[in-house]
C-alpha positions in Angstrom: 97.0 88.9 105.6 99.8 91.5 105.4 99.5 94.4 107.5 97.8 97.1 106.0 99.6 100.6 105.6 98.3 103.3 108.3 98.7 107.0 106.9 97.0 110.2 108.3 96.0 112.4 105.7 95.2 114.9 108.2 94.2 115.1 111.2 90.7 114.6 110.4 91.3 111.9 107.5 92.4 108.5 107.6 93.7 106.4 104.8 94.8 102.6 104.9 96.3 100.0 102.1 96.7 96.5 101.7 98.7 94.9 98.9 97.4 91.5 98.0 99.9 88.5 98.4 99.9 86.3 94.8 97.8 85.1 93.2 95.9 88.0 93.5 98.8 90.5 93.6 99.0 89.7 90.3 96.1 91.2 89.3 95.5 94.0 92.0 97.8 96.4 92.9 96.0 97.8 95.9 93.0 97.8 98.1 92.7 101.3 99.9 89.8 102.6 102.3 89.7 106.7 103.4 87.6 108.0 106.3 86.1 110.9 108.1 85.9 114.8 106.8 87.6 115.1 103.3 89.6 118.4 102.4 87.8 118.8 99.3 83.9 118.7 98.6 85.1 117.4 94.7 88.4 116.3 93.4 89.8 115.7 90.0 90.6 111.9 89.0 93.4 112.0 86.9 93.5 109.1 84.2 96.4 105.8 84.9 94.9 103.5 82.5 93.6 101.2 84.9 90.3 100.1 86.3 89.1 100.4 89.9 86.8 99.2 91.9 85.0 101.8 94.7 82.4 101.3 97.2 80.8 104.0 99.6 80.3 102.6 103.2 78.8 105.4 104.1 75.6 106.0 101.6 74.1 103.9 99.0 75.1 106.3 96.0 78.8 107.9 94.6 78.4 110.8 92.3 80.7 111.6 89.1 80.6 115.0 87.2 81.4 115.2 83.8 84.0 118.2 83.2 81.6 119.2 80.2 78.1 119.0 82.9 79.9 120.6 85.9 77.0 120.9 87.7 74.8 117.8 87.0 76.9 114.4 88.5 75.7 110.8 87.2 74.4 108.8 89.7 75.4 105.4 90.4 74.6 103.1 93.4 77.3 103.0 96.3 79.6 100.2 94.2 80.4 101.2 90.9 83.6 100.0 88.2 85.4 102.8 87.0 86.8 102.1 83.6 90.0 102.7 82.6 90.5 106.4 81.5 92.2 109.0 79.4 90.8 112.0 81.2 90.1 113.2 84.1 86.7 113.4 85.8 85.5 115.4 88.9 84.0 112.6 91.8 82.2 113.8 94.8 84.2 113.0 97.6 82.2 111.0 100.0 82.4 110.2 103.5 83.7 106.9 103.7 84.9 104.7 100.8 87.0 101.9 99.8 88.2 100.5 96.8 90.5 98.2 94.7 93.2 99.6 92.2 93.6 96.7 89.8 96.5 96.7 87.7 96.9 97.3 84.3 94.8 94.7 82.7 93.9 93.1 85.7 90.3 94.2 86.3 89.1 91.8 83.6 89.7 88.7 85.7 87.3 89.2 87.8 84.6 91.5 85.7 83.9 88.8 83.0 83.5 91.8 80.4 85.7 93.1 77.7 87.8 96.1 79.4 87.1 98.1 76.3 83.4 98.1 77.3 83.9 100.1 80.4 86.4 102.6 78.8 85.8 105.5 79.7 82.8 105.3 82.0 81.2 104.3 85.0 79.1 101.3 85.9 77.2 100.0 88.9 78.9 97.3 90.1 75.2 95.2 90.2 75.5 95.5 86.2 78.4 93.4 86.3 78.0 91.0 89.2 73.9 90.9 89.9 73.1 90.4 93.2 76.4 89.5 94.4 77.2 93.5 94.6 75.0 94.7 96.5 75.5 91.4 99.0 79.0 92.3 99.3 78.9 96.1 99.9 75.9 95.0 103.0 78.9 92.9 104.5 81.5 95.5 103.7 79.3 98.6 105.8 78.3 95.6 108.7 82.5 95.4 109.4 83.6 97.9 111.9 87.6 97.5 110.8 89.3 98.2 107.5 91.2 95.1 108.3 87.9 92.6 108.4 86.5 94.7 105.3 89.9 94.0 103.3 89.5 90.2 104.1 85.9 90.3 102.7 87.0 92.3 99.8 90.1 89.6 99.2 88.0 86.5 99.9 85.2 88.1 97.3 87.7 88.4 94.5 89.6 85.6 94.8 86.4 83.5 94.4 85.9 84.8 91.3 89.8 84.4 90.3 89.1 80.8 90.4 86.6 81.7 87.6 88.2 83.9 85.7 90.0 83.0 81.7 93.4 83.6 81.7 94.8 86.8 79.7 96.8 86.9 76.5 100.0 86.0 76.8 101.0 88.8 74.9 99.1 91.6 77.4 101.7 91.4 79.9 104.2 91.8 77.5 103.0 94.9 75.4 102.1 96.4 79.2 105.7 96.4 80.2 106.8 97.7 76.7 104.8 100.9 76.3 105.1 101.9 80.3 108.8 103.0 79.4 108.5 103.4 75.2 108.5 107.1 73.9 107.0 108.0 70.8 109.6 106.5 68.9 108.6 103.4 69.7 105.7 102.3 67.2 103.0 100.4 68.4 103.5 98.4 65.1 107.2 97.6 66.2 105.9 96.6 69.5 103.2 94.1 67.5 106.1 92.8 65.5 107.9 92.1 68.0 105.5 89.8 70.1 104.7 87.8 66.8 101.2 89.4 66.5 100.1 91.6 63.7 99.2 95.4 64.5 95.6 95.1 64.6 95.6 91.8 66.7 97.9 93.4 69.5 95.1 96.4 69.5 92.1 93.9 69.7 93.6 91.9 72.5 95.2 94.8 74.5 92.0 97.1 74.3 90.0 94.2 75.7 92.3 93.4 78.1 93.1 96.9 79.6 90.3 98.9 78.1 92.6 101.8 76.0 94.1 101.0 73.2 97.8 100.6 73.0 98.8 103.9 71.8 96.4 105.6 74.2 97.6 103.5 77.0 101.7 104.5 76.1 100.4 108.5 76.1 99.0 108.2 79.8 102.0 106.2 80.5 104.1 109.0 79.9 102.1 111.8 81.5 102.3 109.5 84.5 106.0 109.9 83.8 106.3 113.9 83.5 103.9 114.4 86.3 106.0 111.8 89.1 109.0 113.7 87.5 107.1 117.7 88.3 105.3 116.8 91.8 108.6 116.7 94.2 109.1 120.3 93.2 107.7 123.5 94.0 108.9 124.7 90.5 109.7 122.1 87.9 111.5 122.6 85.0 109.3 121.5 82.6 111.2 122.0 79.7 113.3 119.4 81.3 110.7 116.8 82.2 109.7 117.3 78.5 112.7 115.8 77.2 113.1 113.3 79.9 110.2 112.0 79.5 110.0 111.9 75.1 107.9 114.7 74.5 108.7 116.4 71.3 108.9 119.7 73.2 107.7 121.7 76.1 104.5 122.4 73.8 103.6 118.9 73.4 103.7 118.3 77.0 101.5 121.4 78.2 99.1 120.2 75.3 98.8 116.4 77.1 98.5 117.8 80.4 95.6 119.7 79.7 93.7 116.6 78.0 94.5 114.3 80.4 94.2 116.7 83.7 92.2 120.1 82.8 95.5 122.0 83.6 98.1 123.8 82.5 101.5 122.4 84.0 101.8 125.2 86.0 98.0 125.3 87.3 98.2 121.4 88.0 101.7 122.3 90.6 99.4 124.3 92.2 96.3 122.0 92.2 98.3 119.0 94.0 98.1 119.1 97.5 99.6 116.3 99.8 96.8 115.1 101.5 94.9 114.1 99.0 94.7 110.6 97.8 97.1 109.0 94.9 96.4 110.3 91.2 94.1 112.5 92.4 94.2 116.8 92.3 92.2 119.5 93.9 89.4 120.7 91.3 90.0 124.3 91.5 93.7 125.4 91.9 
């Protein structure tokens, strides 16, 4: 096992990584575990177009608010899939979690349902694995160390790797394409170009990763224009517009406030360096 990553987040939080060696790697990009008093009671989850995989050690439950019930969450038990998303959504931030962030297209390896099925939502994990869940999250609160839960974790999904189908050779290929295309790259060229015909490359990437391929490219480059604005205290945003193949400063402010609840300006303001990766205090 590699050595995990060791980060305080404060002096009250803890945070750890582990990147899984191959074949796994392939699939997952990260397992991560956070500890001890958050910062934030809720946080905002802001979408990357990937599935994860969280589990809380602490309590039998994780709660996820809606940003049109901001009051009411949706209950799950303490292992739940998060699909992949296009918007943000408001967790509760509990305790002591841990979790795996697949990569794009990755999850479905191990999930044994179509990605597009879990788009934009949350399931318990039970609904997907049966017993098996709640088996593994016993063992995973029983460990004392992040390190022994991480080879549980590992050893749990590489079981079902021997299992799973193997993707669509043309998945991996449209991922790498739209991660760096702009809007003048069609979808349809993209098809074209892989030998498939436009509605097949949908069919298979949308299964695969859960968005559809031109949904997928739009989070891809808000992903862009956000890594671009965060290492400033006052980005030019204008700039990162351009940079990153908006049409114009407009077109930009209008994705950031679909895909985060912000204005470019409010969202500076909401980050805050001790919170986890992707995610944004609720109120800034």
């Amino acid at each position: 096992m590699h050595s995990p990553h060791f980060e305080g987040l404060s002096e009250a939080m803890l945070y750890r990584s582990y990147t899984p060696a191959a074949p796994l790697g392939h699939f997952v990009e990260q397992f991560w575990f956070s500890a001890d008093a958050p910062l934030h009671t809720r946080v905002r989850v802001l979408p990357r177009g990937t599935i994860e995989l969280v589990i809380n050690l602490r309590d039998d439950e994780i709660r996820i608010f809606d940003p049109a019930q901001t009051d009411i969450p949706r209950r799950f038990t303490g292992a739940v899939v998060s699909g992949a998303y296009s918007r943000y959504f408001d967790p509760q931030v509990h305790e002591s979690v841990m979790g795996v962030h697949f990569r794009p297209g990755g999850a479905t390896a191990f999930l044994a349902v179509p990605a597009g099925e879990l788009a934009e939502s949350h399931v318990d994990l039970e609904s997907v694995w049966g017993p098996a869940a709640r088996e593994l999250r016993a063992r995973l609160c029983e460990a004392a160390a992040p390190e022994t839960r991480f080879l549980l974790l590992e050893a749990a999904l590489l079981e079902r790797l021997l299992r799973a189908p193997e993707r669509h050779p043309a998945v991996p290929a449209a991922l790498a394409a739209l991660e760096t295309a702009d809007e003048a790259v069609s979808v349809r060229e993209i098809a074209r170009d892989l030998g498939l015909c436009h509605r097949q490359l949908i069919q298979v990437f949308t299964s695969s990763v859960g968005l559809t391929p031109k949904r997928y490219q739009r989070v891809c480059r808000f992903q862009r224009a956000r890594e671009l604005g965060r290492h400033t205290a006052s980005p030019d945003w204008a700039h990162v517009a351009l940079e990153c193949g908006y049409f114009d400063q407009s077109h930009l402010i209008r994705d950031f406030r679909q895909f985060t609840g912000f204005s470019p300006g409010e969202f500076t303001r909401a980050q805050h360096e001790k919170l986890l990766l992707g995610h944004v205090a609720q109120i800034p």
